[in-house]
C-alpha positions as a printed Julia matrix, in Angstrom:
304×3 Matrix{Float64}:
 63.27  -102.37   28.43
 66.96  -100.99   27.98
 68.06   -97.26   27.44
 70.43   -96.97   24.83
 72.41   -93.61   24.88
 75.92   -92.47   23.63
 78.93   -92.79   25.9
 81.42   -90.6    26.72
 83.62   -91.67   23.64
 81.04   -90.98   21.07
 80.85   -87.22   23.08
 84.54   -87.29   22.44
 83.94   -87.9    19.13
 81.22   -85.59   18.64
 83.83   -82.52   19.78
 86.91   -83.86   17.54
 84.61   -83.96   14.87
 83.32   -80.39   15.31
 87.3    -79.11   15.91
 87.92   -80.31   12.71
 84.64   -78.52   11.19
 85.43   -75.35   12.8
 88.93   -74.95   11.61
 88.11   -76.24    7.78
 85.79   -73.37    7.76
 87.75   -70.85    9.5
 90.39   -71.79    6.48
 87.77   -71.87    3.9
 86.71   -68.46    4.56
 90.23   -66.72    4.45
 90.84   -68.93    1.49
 87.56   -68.03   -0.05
 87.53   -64.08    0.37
 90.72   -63.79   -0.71
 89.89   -64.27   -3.98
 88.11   -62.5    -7.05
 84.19   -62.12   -6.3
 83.83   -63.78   -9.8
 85.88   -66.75   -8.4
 84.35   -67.33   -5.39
 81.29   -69.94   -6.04
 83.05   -73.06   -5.02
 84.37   -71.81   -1.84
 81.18   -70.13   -0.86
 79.2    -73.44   -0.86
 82.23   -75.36    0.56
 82.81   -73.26    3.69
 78.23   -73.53    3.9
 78.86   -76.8     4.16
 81.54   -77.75    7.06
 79.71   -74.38    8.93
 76.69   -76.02    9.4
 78.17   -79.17    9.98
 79.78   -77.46   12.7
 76.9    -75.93   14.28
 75.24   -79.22   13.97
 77.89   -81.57   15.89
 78.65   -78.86   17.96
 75.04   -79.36   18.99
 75.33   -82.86   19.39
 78.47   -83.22   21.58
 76.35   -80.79   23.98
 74.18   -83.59   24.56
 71.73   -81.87   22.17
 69.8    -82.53   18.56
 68.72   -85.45   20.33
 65.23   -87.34   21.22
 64.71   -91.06   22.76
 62.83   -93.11   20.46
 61.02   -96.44   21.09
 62.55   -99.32   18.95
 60.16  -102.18   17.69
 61.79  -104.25   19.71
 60.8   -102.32   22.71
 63.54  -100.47   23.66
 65.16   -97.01   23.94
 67.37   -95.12   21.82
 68.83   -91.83   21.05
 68.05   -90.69   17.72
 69.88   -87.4    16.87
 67.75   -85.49   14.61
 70.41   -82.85   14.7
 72.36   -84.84   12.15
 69.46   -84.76    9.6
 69.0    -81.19    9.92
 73.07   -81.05    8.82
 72.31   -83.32    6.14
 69.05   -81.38    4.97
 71.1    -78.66    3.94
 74.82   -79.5     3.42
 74.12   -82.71    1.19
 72.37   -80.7    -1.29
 75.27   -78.13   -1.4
 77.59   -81.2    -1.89
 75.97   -82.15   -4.89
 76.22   -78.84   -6.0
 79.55   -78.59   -5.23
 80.19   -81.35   -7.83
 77.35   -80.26  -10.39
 78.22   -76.42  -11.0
 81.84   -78.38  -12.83
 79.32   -79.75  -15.51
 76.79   -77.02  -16.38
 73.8    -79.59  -16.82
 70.1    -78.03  -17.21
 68.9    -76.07  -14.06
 66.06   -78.58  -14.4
 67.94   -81.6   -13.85
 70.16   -80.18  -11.34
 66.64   -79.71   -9.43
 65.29   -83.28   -9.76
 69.06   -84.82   -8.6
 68.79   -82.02   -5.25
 65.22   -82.83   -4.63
 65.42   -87.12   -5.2
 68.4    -86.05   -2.02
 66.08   -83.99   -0.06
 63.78   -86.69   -0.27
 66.39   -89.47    0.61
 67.36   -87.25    3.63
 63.55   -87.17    4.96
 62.92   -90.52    4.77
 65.94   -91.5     6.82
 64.62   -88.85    9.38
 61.41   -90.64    9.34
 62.22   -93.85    9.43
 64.44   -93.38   12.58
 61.87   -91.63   14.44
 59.52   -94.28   13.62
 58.48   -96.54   16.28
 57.42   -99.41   14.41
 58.6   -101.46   11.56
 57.03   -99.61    8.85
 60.92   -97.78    9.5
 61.96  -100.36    6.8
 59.29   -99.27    4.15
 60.94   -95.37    4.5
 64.72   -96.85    4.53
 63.5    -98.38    1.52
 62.28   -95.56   -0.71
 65.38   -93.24    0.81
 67.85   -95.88   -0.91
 65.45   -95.92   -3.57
 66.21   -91.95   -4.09
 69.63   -92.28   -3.44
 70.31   -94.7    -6.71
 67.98   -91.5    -8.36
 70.81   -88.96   -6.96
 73.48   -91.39   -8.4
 72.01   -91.55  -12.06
 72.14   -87.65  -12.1
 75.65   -87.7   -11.04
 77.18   -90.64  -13.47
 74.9    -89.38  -16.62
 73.89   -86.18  -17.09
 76.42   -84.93  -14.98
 78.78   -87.08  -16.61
 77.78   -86.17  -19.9
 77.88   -82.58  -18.95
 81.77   -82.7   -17.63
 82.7    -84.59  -20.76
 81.27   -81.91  -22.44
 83.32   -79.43  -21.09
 86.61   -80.83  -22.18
 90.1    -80.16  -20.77
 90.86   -81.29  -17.07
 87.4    -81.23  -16.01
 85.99   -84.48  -16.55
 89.04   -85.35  -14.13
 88.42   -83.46  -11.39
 84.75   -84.31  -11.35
 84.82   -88.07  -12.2
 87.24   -87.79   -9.04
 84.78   -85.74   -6.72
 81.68   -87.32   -7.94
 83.14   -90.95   -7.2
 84.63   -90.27   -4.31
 81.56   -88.78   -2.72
 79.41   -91.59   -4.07
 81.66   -94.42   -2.62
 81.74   -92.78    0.54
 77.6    -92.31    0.94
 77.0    -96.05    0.62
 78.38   -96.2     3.69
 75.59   -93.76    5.35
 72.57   -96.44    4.68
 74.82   -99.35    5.75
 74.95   -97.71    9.39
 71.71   -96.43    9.21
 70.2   -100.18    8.83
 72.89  -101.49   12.26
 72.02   -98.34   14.53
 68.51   -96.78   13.96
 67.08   -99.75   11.98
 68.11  -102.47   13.87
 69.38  -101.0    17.09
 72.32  -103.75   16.39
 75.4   -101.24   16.91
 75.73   -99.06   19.99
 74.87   -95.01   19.93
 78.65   -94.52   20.36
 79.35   -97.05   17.49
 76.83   -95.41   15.41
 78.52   -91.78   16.5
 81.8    -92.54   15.62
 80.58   -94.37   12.12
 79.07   -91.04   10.83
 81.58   -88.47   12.46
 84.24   -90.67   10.57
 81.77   -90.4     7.53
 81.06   -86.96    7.96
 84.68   -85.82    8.03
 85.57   -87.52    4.93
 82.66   -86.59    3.14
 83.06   -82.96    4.15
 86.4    -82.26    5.78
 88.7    -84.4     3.27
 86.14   -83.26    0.17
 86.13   -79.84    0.75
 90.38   -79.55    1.25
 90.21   -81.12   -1.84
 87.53   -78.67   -3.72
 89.18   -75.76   -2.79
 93.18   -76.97   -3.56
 91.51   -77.62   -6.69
 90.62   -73.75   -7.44
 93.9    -73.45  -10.0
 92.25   -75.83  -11.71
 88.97   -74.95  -11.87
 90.26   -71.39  -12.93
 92.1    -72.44  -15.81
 89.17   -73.83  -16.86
 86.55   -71.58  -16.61
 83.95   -69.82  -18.71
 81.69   -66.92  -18.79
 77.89   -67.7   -18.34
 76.15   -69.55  -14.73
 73.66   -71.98  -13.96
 71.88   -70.35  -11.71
 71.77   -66.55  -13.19
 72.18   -65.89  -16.37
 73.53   -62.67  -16.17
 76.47   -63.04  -13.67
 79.73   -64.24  -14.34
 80.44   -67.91  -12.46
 83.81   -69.31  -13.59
 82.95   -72.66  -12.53
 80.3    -73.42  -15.12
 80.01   -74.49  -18.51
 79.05   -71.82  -20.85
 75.74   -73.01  -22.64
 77.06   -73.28  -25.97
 79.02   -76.2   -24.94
 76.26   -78.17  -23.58
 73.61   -79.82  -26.2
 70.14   -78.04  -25.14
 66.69   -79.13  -24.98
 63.43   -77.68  -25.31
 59.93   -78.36  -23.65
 59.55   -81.06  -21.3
 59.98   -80.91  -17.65
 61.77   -77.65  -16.21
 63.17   -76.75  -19.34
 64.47   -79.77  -20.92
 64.45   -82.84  -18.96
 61.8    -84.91  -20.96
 61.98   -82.43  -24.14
 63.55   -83.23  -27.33
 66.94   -82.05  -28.33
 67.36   -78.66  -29.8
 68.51   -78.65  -33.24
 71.97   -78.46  -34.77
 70.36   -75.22  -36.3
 68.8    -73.93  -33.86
 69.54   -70.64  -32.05
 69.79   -70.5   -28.2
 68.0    -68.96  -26.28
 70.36   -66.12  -25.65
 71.21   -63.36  -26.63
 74.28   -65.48  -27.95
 74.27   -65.32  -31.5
 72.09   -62.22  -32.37
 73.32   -60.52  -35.41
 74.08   -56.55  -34.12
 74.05   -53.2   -36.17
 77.73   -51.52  -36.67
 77.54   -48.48  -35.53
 77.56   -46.12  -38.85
 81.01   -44.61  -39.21
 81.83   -41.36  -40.83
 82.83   -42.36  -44.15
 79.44   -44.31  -44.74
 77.55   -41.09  -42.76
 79.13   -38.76  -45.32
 78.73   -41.1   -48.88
 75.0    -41.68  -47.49
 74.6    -37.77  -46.95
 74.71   -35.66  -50.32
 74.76   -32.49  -48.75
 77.54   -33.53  -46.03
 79.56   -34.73  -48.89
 79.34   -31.73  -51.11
 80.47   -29.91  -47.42
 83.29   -32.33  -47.49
């Protein structure tokens, strides 16, 4: 029976990749409270993201997050759960990174976060599984992930097209990018936890030079894209109706649905006709003036 741990390069990797984490957030924050509170959305969940990323390789180059697991084949090998916890909560905020460009239904921003919470379990699972029923969870997690990638490329598409101007751009850009780059997460999941074919330090350095890409390179490039995003943006949020996010389409641009799951997932298309359901739209009283106050009011008049 063999041991397989990390070696001392993958630790070295481990640190390099948690400098780089550390600084991008350190320059995401001054970046990020420098500017308007109404302009801050994207640079809030970009600096959540390479923090906890941070935290979580910082814990992993200490020779933490870590567990031996029992391959099918009989061996030993270190499975850092550490990374899964990182990817629990920062791949979700990556998709919503991308999504708050489109201003899609809060309902099918939930099903593309949750099919990703999902895909992230299963991986979990499936590593820490000792026998080969791993495959049957790597399975259903690529399974989810094609789930996350129809949300991106049409709703979300449909919902940056919507918005007009340089928008579809930016997130066609984003959206592929980050899409091209997370077929490369299953590939080495399937040569290091699935197959035990690749080395722990092969499989370190594989998704640190992921990670950084994914996070590091996408979030420099989310937050030099603020000009951009502020010449574009519009009153009204999806998350809150009542604040004031820049970064999301107001709903009078997007087509709206009603009924069906979470508010218009599955429910049929709201009417050319049709009000919103806003206050949007509302015919409002004048407020009587003084010449209408005095021809309404014989007694005022004759005082006149």
């Amino acid at each position: 029976m063999a041991v397989h741990q990390i070696g001392e390069g993958g630790l070295v990797m481990y640190w390099v990749t948690f400098g780089l984490m550390a600084f991008s957030a350190l320059a995401f924050a001054v970046m990020t409270f420098t500017r308007p509170l109404n302009k801050r959305s994207h640079g809030y969940i970009t600096l959540a993201i390479v923090t906890i990323a941070a935290i979580a390789y910082y814990a992993m180059a200490a020779s933490g997050g870590k567990a031996l697991v029992s391959n099918p084949d009989g061996n030993l090998r270190d499975i850092y759960y550490a990374r899964y916890i990182d990817w629990f909560f920062t791949t979700p905020l990556l998709l919503l990174d991308i999504i708050l460009l489109t201003g899609i239904p809060i309902g099918v921003t939930l099903w593309i976060v949750l099919a990703d919470v999902a895909m992230i379990m299963l991986g979990l699972f499936g590593a820490l599984s000792t026998n080969s029923y791993r495959w049957g969870y790597y399975g259903v997690s690529c399974a989810f992930f094609f789930v996350v990638l129809w949300g991106l490329f049409f709703p979300g598409a449909k919902g940056a097209r919507a918005r007009g101007g340089q928008v579809p751009g930016l997130y066609f850009g984003l959206a592929g990018y980050l899409a091209l780059l997370w077929f490369g997460y299953p590939i080495v999941w399937g040569l290091a936890e699935g197959s035990d074919y690749i080395s722990v330090t092969a499989e370190a350095a594989s998704y640190a030079g992921l990670d950084i890409a994914a996070k590091v390179v996408f979030g420099w490039a989310v937050m030099l894209s603020h000009p951009l995003i502020a010449r574009n943006q519009t009153d009204g949020s999806l998350l809150i109706n009542s604040t004031n996010d820049p970064f999301v389409a107001s709903t009078t641009h997007i087509p709206e649905r009603q009924g069906g799951i979470f508010g218009g997932l599955m429910g049929k298309k709201r009417g050319a006709g049709t009000p919103l359901a806003t206050n949007e739209g509302v015919p409002r009283k004048a407020a009587p003036t003084a010449a209408t106050t005095t021809a309404g009011n014989p007694a005022t008049a004759a005082e006149v």
